[in-house]
C-alpha positions as semicolon CSV with decimal commas, in nm:
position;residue;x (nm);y (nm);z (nm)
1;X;1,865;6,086;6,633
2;X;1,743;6,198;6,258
3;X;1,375;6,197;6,274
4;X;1,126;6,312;5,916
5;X;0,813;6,437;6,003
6;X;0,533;6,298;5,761
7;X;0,194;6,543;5,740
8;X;-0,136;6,389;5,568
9;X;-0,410;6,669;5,548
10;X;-0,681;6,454;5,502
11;X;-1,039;6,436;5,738
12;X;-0,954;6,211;6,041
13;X;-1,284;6,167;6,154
14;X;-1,586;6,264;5,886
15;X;-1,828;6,159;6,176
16;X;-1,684;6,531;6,377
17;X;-1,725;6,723;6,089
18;X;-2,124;6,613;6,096
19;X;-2,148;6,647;6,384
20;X;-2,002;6,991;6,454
21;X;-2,189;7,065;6,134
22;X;-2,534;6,986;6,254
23;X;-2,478;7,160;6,605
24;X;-2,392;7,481;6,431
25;X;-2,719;7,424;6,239
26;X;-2,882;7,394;6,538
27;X;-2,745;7,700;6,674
28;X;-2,832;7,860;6,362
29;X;-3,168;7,749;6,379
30;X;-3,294;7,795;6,754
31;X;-3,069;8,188;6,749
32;X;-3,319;8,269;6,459
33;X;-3,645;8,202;6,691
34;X;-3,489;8,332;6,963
35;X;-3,433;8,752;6,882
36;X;-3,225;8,795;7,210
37;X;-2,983;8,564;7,175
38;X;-2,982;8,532;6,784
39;X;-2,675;8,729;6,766
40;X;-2,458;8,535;7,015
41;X;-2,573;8,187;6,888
42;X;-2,506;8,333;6,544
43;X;-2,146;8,409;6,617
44;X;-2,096;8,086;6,866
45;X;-2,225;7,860;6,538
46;X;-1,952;8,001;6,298
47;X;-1,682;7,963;6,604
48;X;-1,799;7,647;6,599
49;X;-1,817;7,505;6,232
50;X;-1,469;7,719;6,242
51;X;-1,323;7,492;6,529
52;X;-1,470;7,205;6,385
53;X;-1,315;7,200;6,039
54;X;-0,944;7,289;6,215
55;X;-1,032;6,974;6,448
56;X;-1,091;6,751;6,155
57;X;-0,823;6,919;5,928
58;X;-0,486;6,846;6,190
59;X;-0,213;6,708;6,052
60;X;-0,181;6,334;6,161
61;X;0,213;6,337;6,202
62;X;0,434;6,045;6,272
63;X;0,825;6,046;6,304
64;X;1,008;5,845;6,050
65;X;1,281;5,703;6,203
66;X;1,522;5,458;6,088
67;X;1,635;5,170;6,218
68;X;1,941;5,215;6,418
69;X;1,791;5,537;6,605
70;X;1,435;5,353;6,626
71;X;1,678;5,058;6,836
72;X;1,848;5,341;7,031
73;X;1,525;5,486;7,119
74;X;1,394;5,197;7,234
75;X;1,657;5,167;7,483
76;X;1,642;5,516;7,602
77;X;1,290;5,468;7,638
78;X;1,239;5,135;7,822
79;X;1,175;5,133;8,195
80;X;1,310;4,785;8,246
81;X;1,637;4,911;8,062
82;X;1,710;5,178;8,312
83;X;1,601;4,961;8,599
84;X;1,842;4,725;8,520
85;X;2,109;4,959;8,430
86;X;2,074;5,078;8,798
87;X;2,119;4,727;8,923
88;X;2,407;4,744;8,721
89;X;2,517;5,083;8,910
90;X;2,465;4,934;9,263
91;X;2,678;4,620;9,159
92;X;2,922;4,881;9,061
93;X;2,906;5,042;9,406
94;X;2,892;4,697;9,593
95;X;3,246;4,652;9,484
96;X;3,370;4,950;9,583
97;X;3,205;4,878;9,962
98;X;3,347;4,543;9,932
99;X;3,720;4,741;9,898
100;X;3,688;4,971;10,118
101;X;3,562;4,696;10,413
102;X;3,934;4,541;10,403
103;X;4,083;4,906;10,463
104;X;4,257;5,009;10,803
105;X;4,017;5,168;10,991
106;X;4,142;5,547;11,152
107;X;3,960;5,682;11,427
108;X;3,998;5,957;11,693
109;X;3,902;5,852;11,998
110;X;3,795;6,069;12,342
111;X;3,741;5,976;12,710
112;X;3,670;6,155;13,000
113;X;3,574;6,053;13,355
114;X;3,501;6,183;13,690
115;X;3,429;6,105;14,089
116;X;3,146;6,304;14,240
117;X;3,280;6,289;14,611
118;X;3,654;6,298;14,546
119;X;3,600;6,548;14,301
120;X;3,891;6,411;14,083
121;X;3,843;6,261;13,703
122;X;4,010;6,228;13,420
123;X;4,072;6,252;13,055
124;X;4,266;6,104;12,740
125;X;4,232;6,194;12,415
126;X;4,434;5,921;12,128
127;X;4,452;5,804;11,823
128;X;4,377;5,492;11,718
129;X;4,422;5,218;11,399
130;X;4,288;4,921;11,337
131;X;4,342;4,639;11,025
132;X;4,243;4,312;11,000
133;X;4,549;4,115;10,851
134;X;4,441;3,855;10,565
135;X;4,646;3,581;10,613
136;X;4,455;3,352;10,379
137;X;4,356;3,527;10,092
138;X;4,038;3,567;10,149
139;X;4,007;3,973;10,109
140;X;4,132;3,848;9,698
141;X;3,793;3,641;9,732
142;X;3,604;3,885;9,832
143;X;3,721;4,144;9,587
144;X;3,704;3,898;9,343
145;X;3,355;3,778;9,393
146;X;3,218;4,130;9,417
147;X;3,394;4,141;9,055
148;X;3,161;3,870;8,902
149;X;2,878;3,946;9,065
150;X;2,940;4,304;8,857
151;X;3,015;4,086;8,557
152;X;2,699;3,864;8,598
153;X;2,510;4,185;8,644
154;X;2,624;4,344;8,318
155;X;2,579;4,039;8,125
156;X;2,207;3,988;8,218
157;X;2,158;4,346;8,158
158;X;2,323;4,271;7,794
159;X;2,062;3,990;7,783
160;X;1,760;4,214;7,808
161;X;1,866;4,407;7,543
162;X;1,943;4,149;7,342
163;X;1,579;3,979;7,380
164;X;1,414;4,347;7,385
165;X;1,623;4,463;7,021
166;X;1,494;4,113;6,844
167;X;1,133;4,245;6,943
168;X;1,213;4,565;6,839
169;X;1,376;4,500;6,546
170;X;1,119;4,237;6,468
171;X;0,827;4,472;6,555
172;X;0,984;4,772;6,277
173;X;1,038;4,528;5,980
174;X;0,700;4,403;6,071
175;X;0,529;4,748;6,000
176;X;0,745;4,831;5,713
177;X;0,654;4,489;5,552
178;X;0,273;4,633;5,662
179;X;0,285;4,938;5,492
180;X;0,443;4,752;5,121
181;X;0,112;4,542;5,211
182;X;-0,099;4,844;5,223
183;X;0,080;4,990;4,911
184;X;0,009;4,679;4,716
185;X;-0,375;4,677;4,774
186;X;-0,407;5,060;4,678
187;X;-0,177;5,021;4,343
188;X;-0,428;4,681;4,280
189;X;-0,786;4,882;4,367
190;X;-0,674;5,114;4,087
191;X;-0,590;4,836;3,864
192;X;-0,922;4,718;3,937
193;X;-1,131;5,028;3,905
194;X;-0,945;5,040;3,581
195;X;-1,113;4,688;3,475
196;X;-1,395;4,817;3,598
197;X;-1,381;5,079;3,380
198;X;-1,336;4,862;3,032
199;X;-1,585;4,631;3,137
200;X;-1,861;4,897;3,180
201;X;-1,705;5,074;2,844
202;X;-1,758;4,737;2,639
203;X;-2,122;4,701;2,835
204;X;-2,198;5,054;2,691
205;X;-2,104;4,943;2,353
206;X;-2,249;4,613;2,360
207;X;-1,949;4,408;2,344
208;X;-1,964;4,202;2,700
209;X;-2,284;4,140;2,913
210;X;-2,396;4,311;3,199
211;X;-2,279;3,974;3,413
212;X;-1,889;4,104;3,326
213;X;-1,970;4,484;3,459
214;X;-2,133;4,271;3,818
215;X;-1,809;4,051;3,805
216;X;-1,574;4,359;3,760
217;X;-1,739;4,540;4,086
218;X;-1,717;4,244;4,281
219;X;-1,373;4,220;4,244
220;X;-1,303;4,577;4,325
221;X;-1,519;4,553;4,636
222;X;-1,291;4,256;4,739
223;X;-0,977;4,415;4,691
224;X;-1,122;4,705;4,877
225;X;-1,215;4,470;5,168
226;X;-0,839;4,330;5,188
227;X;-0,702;4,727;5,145
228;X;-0,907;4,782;5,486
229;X;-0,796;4,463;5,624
230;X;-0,409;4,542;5,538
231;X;-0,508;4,898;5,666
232;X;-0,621;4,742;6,039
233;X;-0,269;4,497;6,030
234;X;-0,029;4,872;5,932
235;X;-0,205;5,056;6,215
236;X;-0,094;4,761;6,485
237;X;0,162;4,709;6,330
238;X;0,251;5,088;6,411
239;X;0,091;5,081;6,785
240;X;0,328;4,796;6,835
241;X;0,636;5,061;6,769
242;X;0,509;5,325;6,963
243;X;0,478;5,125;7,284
244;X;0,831;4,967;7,245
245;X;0,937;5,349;7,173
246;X;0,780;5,524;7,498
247;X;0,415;5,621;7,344
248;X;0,628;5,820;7,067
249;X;0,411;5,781;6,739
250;X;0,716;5,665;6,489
251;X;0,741;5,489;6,178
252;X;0,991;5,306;5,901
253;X;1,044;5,578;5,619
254;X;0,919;5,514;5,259
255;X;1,202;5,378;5,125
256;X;1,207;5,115;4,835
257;X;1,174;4,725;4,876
258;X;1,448;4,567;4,922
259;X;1,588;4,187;5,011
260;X;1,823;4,159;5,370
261;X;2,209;4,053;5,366
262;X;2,330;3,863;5,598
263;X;2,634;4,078;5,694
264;X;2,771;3,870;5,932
265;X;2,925;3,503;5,996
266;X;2,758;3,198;6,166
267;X;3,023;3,065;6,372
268;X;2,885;2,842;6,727
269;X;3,242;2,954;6,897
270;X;3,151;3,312;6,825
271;X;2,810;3,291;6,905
272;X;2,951;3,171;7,260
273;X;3,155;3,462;7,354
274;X;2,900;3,661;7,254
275;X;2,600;3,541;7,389
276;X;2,483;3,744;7,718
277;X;2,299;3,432;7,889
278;X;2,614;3,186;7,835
279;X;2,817;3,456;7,891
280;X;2,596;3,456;8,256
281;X;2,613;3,127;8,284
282;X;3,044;3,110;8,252
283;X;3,040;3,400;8,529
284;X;2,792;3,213;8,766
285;X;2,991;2,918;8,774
286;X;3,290;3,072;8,851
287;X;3,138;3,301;9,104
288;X;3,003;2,971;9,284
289;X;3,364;2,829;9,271
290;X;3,443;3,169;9,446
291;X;3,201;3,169;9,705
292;X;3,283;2,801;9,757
293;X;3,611;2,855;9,837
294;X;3,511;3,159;10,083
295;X;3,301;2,908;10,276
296;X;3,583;2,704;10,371
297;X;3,755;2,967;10,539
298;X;3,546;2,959;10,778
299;X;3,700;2,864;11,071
300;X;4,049;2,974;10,970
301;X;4,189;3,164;11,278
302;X;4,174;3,571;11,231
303;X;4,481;3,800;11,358
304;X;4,371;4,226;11,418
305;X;4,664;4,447;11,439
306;X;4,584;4,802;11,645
307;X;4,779;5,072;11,685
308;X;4,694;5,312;11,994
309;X;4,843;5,694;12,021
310;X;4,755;5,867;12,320
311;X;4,770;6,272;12,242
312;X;4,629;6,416;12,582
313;X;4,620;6,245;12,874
314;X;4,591;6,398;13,242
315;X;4,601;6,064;13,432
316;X;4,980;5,921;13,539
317;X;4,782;5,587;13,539
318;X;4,675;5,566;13,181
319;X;4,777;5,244;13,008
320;X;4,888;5,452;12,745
321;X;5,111;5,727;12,845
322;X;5,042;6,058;12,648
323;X;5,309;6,086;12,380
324;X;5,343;5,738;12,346
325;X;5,186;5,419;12,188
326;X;5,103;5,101;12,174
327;X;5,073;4,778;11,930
328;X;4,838;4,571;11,979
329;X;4,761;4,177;11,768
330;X;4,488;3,967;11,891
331;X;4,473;3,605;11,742
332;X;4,143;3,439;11,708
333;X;4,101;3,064;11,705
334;X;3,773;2,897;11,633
335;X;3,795;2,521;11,768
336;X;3,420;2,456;11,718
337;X;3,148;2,598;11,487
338;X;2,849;2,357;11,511
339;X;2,931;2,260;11,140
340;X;2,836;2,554;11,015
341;X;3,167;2,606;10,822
342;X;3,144;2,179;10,661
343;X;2,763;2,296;10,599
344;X;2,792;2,571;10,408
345;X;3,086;2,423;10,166
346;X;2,869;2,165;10,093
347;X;2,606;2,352;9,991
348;X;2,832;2,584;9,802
349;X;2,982;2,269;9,667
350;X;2,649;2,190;9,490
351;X;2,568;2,521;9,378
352;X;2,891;2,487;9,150
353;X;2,785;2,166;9,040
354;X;2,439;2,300;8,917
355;X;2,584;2,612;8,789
356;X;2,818;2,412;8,552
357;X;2,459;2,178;8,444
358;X;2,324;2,541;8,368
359;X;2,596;2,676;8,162
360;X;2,606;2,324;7,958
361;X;2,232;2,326;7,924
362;X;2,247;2,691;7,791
363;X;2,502;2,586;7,515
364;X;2,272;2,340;7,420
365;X;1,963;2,558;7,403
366;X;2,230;2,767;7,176
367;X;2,305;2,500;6,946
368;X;1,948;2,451;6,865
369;X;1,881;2,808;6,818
370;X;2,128;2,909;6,610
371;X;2,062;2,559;6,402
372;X;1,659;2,659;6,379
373;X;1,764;3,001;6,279
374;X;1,954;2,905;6,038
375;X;1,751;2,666;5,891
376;X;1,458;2,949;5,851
377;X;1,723;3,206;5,721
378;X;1,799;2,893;5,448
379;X;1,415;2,886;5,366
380;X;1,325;3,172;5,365
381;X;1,565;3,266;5,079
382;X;1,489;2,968;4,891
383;X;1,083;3,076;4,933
384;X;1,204;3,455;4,827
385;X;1,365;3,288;4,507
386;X;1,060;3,089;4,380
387;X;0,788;3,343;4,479
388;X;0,999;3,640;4,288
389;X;0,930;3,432;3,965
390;X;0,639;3,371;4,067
391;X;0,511;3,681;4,035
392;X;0,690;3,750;3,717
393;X;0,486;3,487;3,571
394;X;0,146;3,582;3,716
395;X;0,245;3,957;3,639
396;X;0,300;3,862;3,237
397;X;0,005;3,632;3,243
398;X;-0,247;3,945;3,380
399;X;-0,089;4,156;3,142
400;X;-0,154;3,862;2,848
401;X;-0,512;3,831;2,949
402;X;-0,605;4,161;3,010
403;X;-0,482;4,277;2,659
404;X;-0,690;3,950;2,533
405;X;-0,995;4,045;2,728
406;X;-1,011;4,444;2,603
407;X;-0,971;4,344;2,239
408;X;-1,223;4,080;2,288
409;X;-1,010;3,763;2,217
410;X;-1,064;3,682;2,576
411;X;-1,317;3,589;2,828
412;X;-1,367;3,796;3,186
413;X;-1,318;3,469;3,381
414;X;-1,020;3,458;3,226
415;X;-0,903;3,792;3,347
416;X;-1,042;3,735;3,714
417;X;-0,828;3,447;3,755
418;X;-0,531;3,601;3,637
419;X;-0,629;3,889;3,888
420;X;-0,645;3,653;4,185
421;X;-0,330;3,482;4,070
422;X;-0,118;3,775;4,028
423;X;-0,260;3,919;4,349
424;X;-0,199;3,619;4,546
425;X;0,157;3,634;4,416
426;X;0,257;3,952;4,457
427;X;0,129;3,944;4,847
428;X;0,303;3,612;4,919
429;X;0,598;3,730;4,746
430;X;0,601;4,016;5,034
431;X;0,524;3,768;5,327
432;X;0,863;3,537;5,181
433;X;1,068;3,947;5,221
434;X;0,949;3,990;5,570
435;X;1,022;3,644;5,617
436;X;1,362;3,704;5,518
437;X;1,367;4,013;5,733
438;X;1,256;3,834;6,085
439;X;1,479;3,555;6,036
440;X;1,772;3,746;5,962
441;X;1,647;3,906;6,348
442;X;1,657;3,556;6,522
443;X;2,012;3,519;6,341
444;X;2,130;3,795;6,481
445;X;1,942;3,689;6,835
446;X;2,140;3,375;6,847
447;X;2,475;3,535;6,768
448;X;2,397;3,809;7,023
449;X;2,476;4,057;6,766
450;X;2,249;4,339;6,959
451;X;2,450;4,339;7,260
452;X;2,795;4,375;7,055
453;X;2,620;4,637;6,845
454;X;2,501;4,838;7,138
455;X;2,774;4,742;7,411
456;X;2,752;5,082;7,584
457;X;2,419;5,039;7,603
458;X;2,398;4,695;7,742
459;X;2,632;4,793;7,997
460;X;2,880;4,568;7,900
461;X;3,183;4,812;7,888
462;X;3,460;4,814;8,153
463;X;3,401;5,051;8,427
């Protein structure tokens, strides 16, 4: 992961620096009265004024990180991604169990007995194998419905990252859009300290009235209000990345403005292999059908094959002579279960029916999604269109009236309404962008684009 440290020297806290600075003066102050300790308070004051202005002087550093390894990290990061990831593990181990249940079974087995009185006894000492033959298919069940419940495990893990990555993602061009926000209002309090500027220049002179100078600051102060306010919005939006990134302090880098593609197609059949909860819902159903048919073997009859091997025997009377062995099948028939076996299919019978009114339900909650994501991604380009020339306009009127106003052609009021226009424009022309940006993320949502993108990390690759 490519990370690029940013470093602003700048006071983080004035309200330290007083303060350490008044405690050194009253160190200062009370080491003078006092001639025994005037020397160690002296020294402990400028150790202190020194460790105050490092305090206040730290670099404030945040990683800039771009998108793909801010995603990444988020993943690596996440509790509830590696919780579920080892959910995904133990599905991956309860298939192995499930394999090695239907193997033959070796064993060594021992015996030894004596009688006290007669003091006689005896030993044996044999091998001995035992399989259960599967003469209805119902070890391929088994094996297969350990194989979905992996599948239905990987796929919901592939769903949390999918829903965690549109937060994410949504979350990072959230606080870039914040910081073009906080951009804007700086470049527009110089513009306005600028006005400022003219108007008290053409006071001085006696071209416009004091009310124009009053006007001027008023309009600074109120740009400086919304810089603080747009200030407040960039520092959530940043505390927002850091907790989705593990506490790490990160950041989008400074890079220039510019509108989203969409780089991929819109297709509902796509969108349906993809999708991790309809891809759950496909693997539940079919797991049900599974575990239906399992249920109905229920009182099939169940054959066991042996095969004894005695090694060391002392006794003549053993029922398997040493050297020798024996085969063994036993044949179990169950002629009466108390319904157990008719219960149970039934009820499997209606868990398949409500796990195929899930899975259509789900493709219907799809079809909506990707149609109301689609329908914003529409908008939201149409809105970028008409506020771009918007604030061409409002940008050629300020420069019209402000050229007007400093050769005195034009009024102030004039001026401030251009100001409010072309400020209004340019800051709704950066709400359509991010717009643009978070409904290109519930596009990519709906096609389940993050858990192609990151398969590996969804889990979703073969084991």
């Amino acid at each position: 992961m490519s990370v690029r440290r940013t470093h602003s020297a700048q006071l983080r806290c004035p309200q330290v620096y007083h303060r350490f600075s008044r405690e050194c003066s009253s160190w200062w102050t009370h080491g003078a009265a006092c001639r025994e300790t005037s020397g160690l308070r002296g020294v402990l004051a400028v150790l202190l004024l020194i460790a105050g202005v490092l305090v206040v002087s730290l670099p404030a550093g945040a990683a800039e990180i771009a998108l793909p390894e801010y995603l990444r990290l988020v993943l690596e990061e996440n509790r509830e991604v590696r919780a579920s990831l080892a959910r995904v593990e133990s599905a991956r181990a309860s298939v192995a169990f499930t394999a090695a249940e239907q193997r033959m079974n070796v064993g060594l087995k021992g015996e030894t007995a004596r009688v006290f009185r007669e003091e006689e006894g005896q030993y044996a000492l044999s091998l001995a194998l035992s399989q259960r033959i599967d003469l209805w298919g119902k070890y391929d069940l088994q094996e297969r419905a350990a194989l979905l419940a992996l599948d239905a495990r990987r796929a919901t893990h592939a769903q949390l990252v999918n829903t965690l990555l549109t937060d994410a993602e949504s979350a990072y061009w959230t606080a870039f859009m914040a910081r073009k926000n906080l951009v804007l209002y700086e470049s527009l309090i110089h513009q306005r300290e600028e006005d400022l500027r003219v108007a008290e220049e053409r006071h001085r002179v006696g071209a416009a009235p004091r009310l124009d100078v009053i006007r001027a600051s008023v309009q600074l102060e109120k740009v400086r209000g919304e810089a603080t306010r747009a200030e407040a919005i960039h520092r959530d939006a940043l505390a927002s990345l850091a907790r989705l990134a593990g506490g790490m302090a990160v950041e989008p880098p400074k890079a220039k403005l510019e509108k989203p593609e969409l780089s991929f197609s819109l297709d509902l059949s796509r969108a349906e292999v993809q999708r991790p909860d309809l891809q759950v819902a496909r693997i539940t159903e079919e797991l049900a059908k599974v575990e239906r048919d399992l249920a109905k073997l229920g009182m099939k009859p169940t054959l066991d094959a042996s095969l004894q091997y005695t090694i060391l025997t002392d006794s003549s009377k053993a029922t398997v002579p040493q050297e020798d062995g024996m085969l063994s099948l036993v044949l179990g028939v169950t002629l009466y279960d108390g319904g157990a076996t008719k219960a149970d299919t039934a009820r499997k019978e209606h868990l398949v029916t409500a796990a195929g009114f899930d899975r259509e339900d789900r493709r219907d909650s799809l079809v909506k999604e990707l149609a109301s994501a689609t329908h914003r991604w529409e908008k939201a380009l149409a809105l970028e269109r008409t506020k771009a020339k918007e604030v061409e306009l409002a940008v050629e009127e300020l420069r019209i009236t402000r050229l007007r106003y400093e050769t005195g052609a034009g009024t102030q009021l004039d001026l401030l309404d251009s100001q409010v226009n072309e400020q209004s424009a340019a800051t709704e022309y950066l709400d359509a962008v991010k717009e643009m940006y978070l409904a290109l993320v519930d596009l990519r949502s709906a096609m389940g684009e993050y858990a192609v993108q990151y398969a590996h990390e969804a889990g979703s690759t073969a084991p």
